[in-house]
C-alpha positions as CSV (number, residue, x, y, z in Angstrom):
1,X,-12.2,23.9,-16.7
2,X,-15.5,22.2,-15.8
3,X,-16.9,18.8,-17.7
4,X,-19.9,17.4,-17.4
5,X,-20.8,13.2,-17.7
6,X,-23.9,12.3,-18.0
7,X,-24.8,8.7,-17.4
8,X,-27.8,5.9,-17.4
9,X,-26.4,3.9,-14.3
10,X,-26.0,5.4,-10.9
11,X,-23.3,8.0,-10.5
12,X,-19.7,8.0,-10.1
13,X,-18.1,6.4,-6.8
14,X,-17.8,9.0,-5.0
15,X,-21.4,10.5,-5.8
16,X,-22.9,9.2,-2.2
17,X,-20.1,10.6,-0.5
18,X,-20.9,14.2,-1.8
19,X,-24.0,13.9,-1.1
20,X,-23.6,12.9,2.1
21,X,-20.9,15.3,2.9
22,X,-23.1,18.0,1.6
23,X,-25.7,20.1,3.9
24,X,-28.6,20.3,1.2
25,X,-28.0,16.6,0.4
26,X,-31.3,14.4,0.5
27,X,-31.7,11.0,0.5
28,X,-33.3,12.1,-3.1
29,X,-30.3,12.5,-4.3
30,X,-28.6,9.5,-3.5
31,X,-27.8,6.3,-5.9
32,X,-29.6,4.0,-3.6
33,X,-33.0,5.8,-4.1
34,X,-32.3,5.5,-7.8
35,X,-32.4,2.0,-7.5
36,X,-35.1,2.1,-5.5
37,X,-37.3,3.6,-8.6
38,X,-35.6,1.3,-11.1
39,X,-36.8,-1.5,-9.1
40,X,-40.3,-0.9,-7.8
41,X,-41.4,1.6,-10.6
42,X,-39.6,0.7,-13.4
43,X,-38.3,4.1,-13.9
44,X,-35.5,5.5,-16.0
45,X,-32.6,7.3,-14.0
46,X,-30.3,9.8,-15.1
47,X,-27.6,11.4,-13.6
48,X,-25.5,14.7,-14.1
49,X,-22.0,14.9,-13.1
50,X,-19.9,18.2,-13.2
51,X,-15.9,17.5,-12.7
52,X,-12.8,19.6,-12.5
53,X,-9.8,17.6,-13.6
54,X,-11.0,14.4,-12.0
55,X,-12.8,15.5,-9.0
56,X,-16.5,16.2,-8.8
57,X,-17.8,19.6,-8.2
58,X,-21.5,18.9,-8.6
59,X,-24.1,16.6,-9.3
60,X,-28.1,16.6,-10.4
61,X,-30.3,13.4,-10.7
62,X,-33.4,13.4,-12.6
63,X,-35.8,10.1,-13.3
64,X,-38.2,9.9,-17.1
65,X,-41.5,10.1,-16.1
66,X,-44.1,9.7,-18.8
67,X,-47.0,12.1,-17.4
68,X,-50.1,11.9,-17.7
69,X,-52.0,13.2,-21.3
70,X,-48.7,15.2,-21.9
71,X,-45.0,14.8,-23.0
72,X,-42.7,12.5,-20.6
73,X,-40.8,15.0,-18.3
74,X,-37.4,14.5,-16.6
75,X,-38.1,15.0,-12.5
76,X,-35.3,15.7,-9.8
77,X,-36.7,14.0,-7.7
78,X,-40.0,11.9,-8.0
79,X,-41.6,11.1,-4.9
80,X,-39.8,13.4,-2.8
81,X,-39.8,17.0,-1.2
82,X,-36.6,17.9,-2.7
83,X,-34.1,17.1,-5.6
84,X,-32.2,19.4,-8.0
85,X,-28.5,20.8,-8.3
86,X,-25.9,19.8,-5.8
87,X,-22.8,22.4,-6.2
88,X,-19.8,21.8,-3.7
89,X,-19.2,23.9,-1.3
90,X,-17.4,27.2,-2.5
91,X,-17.3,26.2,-6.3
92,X,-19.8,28.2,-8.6
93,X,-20.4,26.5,-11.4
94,X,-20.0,28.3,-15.0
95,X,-23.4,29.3,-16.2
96,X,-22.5,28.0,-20.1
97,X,-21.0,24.4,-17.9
98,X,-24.7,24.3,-16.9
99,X,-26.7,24.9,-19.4
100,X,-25.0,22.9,-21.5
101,X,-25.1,20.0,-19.3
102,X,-28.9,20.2,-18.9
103,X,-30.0,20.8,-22.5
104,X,-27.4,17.3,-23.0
105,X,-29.9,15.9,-19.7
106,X,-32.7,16.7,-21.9
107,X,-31.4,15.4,-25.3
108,X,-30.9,11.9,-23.3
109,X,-33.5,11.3,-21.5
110,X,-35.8,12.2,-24.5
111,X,-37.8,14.7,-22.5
112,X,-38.7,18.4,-22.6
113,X,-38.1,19.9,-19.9
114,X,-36.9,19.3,-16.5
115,X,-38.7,20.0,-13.2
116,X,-37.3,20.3,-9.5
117,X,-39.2,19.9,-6.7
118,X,-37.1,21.5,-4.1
119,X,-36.6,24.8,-1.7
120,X,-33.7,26.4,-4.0
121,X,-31.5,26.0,-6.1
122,X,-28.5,24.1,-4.0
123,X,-25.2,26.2,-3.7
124,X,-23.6,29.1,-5.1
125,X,-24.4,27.4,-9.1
126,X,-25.8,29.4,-11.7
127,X,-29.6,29.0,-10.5
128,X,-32.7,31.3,-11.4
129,X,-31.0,33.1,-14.4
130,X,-31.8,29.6,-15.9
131,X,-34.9,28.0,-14.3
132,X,-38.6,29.1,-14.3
133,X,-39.5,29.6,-10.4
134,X,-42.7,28.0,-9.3
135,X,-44.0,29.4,-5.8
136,X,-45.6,26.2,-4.1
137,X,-45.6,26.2,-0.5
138,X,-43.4,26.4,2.9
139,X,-41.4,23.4,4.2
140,X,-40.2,23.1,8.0
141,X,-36.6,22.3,9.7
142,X,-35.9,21.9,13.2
143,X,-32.3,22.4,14.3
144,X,-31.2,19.5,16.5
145,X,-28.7,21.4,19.3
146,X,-29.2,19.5,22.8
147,X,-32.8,17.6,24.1
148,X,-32.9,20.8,26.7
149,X,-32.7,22.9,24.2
150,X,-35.1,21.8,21.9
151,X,-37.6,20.8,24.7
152,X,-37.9,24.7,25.1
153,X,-39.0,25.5,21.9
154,X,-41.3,23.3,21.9
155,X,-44.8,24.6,22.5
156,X,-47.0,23.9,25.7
157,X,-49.3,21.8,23.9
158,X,-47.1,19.6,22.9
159,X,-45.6,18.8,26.3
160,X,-49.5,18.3,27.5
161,X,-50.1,15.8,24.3
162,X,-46.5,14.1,25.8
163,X,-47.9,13.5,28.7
164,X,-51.1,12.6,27.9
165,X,-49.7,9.7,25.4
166,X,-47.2,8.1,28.5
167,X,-50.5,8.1,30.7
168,X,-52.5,6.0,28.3
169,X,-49.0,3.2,28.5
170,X,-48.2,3.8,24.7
171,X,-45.5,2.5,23.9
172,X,-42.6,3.7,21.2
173,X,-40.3,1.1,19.3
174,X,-37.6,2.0,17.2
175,X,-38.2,-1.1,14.5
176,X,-37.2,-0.6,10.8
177,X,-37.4,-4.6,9.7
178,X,-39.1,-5.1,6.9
179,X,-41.6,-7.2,8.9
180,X,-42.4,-4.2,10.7
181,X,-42.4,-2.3,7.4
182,X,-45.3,-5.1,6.4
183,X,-47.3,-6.0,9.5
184,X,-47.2,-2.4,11.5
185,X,-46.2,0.1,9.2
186,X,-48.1,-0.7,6.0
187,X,-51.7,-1.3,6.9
188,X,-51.8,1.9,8.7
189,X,-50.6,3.6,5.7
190,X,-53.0,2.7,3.6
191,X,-55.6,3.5,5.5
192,X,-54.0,7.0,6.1
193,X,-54.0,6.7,2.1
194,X,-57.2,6.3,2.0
195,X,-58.5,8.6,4.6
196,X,-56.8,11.7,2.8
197,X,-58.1,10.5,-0.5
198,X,-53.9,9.9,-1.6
199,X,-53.4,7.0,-4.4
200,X,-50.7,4.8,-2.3
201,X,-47.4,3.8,-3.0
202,X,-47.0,-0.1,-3.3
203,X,-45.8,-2.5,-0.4
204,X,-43.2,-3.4,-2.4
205,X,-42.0,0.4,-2.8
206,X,-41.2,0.6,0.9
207,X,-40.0,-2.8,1.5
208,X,-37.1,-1.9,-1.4
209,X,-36.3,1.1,0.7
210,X,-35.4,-0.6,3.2
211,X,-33.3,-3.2,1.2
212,X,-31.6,-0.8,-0.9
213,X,-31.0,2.2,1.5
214,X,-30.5,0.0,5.2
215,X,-30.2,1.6,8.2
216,X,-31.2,5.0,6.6
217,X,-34.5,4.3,7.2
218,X,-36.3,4.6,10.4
219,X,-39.6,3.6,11.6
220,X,-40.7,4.4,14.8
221,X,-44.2,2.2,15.7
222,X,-46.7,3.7,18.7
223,X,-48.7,0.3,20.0
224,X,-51.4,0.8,23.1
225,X,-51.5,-3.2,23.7
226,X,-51.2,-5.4,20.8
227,X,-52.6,-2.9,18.2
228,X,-50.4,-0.1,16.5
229,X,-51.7,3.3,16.6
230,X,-49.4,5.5,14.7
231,X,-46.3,5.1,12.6
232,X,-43.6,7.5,11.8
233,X,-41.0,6.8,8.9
234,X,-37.8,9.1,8.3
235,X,-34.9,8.8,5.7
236,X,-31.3,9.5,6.8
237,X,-28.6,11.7,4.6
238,X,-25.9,13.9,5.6
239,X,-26.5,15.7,9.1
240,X,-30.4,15.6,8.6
241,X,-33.3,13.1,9.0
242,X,-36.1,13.8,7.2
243,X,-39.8,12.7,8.2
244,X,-41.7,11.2,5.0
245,X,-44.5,9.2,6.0
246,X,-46.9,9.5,8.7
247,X,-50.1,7.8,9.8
248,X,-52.5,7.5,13.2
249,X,-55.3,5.1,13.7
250,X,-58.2,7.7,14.2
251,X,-59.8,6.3,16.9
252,X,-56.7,6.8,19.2
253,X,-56.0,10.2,18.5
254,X,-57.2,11.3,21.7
255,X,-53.9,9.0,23.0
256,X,-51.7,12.0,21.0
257,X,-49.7,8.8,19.4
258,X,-48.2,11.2,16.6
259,X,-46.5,13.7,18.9
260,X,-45.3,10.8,21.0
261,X,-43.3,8.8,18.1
262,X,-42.5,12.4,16.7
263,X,-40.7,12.9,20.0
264,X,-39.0,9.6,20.0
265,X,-37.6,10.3,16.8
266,X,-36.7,13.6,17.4
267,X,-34.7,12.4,20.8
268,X,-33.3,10.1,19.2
269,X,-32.0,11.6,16.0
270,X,-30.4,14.1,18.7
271,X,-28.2,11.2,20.5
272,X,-27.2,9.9,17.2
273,X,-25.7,13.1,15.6
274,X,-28.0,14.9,13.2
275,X,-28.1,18.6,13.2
276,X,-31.4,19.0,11.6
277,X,-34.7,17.3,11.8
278,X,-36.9,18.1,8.3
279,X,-40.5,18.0,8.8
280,X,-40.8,18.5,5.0
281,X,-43.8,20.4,3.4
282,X,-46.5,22.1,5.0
283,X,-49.2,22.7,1.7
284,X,-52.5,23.8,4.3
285,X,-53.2,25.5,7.6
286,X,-53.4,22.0,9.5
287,X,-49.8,20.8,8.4
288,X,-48.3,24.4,9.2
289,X,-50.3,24.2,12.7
290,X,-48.4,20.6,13.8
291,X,-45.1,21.7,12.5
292,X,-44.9,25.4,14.1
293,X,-45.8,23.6,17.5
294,X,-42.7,21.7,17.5
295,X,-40.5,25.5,16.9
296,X,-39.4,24.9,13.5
297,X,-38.1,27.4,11.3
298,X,-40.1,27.5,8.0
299,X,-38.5,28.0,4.6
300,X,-40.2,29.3,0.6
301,X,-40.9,26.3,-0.8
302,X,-40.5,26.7,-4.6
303,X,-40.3,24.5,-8.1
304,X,-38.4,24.7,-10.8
305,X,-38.4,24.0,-14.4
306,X,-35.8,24.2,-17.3
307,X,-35.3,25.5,-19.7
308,X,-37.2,28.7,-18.4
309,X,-39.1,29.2,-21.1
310,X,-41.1,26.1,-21.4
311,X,-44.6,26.9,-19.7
312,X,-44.8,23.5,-18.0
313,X,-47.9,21.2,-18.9
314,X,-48.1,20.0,-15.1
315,X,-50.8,18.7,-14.0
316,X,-51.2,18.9,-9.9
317,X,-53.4,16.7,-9.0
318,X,-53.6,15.1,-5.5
319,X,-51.3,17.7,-3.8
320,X,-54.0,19.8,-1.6
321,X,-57.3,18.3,-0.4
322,X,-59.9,18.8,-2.7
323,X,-62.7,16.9,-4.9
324,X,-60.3,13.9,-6.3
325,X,-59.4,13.9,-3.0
326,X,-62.7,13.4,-1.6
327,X,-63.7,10.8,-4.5
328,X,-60.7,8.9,-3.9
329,X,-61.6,8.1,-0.3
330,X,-64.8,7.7,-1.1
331,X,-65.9,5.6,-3.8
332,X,-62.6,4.1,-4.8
333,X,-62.3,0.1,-2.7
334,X,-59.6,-0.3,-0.9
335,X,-58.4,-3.4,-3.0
336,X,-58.8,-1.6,-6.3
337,X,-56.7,1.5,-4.7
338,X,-53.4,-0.4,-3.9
339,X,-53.1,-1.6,-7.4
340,X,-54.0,1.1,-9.3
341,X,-52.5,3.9,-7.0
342,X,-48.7,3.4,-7.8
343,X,-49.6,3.4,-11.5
344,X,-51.2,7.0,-11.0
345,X,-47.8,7.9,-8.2
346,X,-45.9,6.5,-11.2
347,X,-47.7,8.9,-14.0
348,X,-47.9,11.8,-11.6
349,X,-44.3,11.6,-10.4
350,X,-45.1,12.7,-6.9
């Protein structure tokens, strides 16, 4: 028979070790993220634990968030491409084990529904019967075989870009300290931030990635000289390494500094084990252009909410270029955006 625990803290023990054991597992989904928005956005955590006899068979985390002019909803995960239900690998979880389990999610986290931001619903659990399916967008993998292999996929102008980048003497560094998270990485970010017309995340957001989750993070850091002209920050979990943050100084793009760290990353992913490189999301026609260059394999990119029939209140705001967009970079000062930007990342949940 199937239980379910639900719980304020971080999972059970051996939660991380599913996760990372598991091929849809994210760093999302792992208790070390939790922490993460504990610490730097205050943020409520719960977690759902499905057991048979003493050994877990599944897990879901979810975080409070209180919206923004609407009822606080419960989001698996914030902040993230993916989240949602983690089955084990051939165990289907009993549709009445889940539903109950949720509606009990609900109850304590005092919200009304859930959302999901995810590509499916992970493993052979009870999945669409019960959740509302949002289209959104596409998101893009690259299997990691040999760097032969994947050097053939990738398209001709990437291996131009390449070489155009090593004859202007960039040069790559594989630096995840947190004083390369403040000095290199950071200040480029926001400026990205501000360029795109994104609220940022706070300094202290990142720098509490990197001293809750370790060497899961990477940051690879493009310099021509003394000045740093793009950045490139991934997450570890399981066999993958996914690719959140990304930034280039725009007056050395003619360098190709992007492709060149994306390459490091990718190279070096490859000599350390991981099967899959996750480019994450691709919401317009310039995102899907960079990604399909480098041969990935692009995947429906859906959301879900529960239970399915609550008509979600969500409010998408600052997830495609448009006006707020344009405002934001434009008449918003840089000083005023990195402290009022994580309280709108905080309301908005993404």
């Amino acid at each position: 028979m199937v239980r379910y625990e639900i719980s304020r803290t971080p999972g059970p023990a051996e939660w991380d070790q599913f996760v990372d054991a598991h091929p849809d597992g994210r760093f999302a989904h792992l208790t070390a993220y939790h922490r993460v928005l504990a610490d730097t956005y205050h943020l409520r955590v719960f977690t759902l634990a499905f057991f048979i006899g003493n050994q877990l068979c599944g897990l879901l985390p979810g975080v409070r968030i209180p919206g923004v002019a609407s009822q606080p909803k419960l989001v698996s995960m914030p902040f993230s491409d993916y989240g949602g239900l983690l089955a084990g690998e051939g165990i289907s979880l009993p549709y009445e084990a889940v539903r109950h389990g949720l509606a009990a999610l609900l109850r304590e986290s005092d919200t009304r529904y859930l959302e999901i931001h995810g590509p499916c619903m992970y493993g052979p659990a009870p999945g669409k019967e019960l959740f509302t399916e949002r289209k959104d967008c596409l998101f893009a993998t690259l299997p990691l075989t040999t760097i032969t292999e994947v050097e053939t996929r990738i398209d001709q102008s990437v291996r131009k870009n390449l070489r155009r980048a090593r004859e202007s003497n960039l040069i790559v560094r594989n630096d995840s300290s947190e004083s390369a998270i403040r000095k290199d990485f950071y200040p480029l970010y926001l400026r990205a931030m501000k360029h795109f017309g994104t609220p940022p995340h706070s300094l202290d957001y990142f720098c509490a990635m990197k001293r809750h989750m370790g060497d899961r993070i990477r940051l690879f850091i493009a310099t021509s000289g003394e000045r740093v002209v793009s950045v490139l920050w991934g997450i570890a979990s399981s066999s993958r390494l996914h690719i959140c943050y990304t930034a280039s100084a725009g007056n050395s793009l003619q360098m190709r500094p992007s492709d060149l760290v994306h390459w490091e990353m990718i190279t070096w992913a490859i000599e350390h084990g991981y099967r899959v490189f996750d480019f994450g999301v691709a919401r317009y026609a310039g995102q899907r252009s960079f990604k399909e260059k480098w041969g990935t394999v692009f995947h429906d990119y859906n959301h879900y909410h529960y239970p399915g029939d609550v008509r979600a209140s969500e409010i998408r705001l600052f997830t495609e270029p448009g006006v707020l967009n344009r405002i934001w970079s434009r008449a918003v000062p840089d000083r005023l955006a990195r402290i009022i930007g994580p309280m709108i990342r905080k309301r908005l949940g993404r």
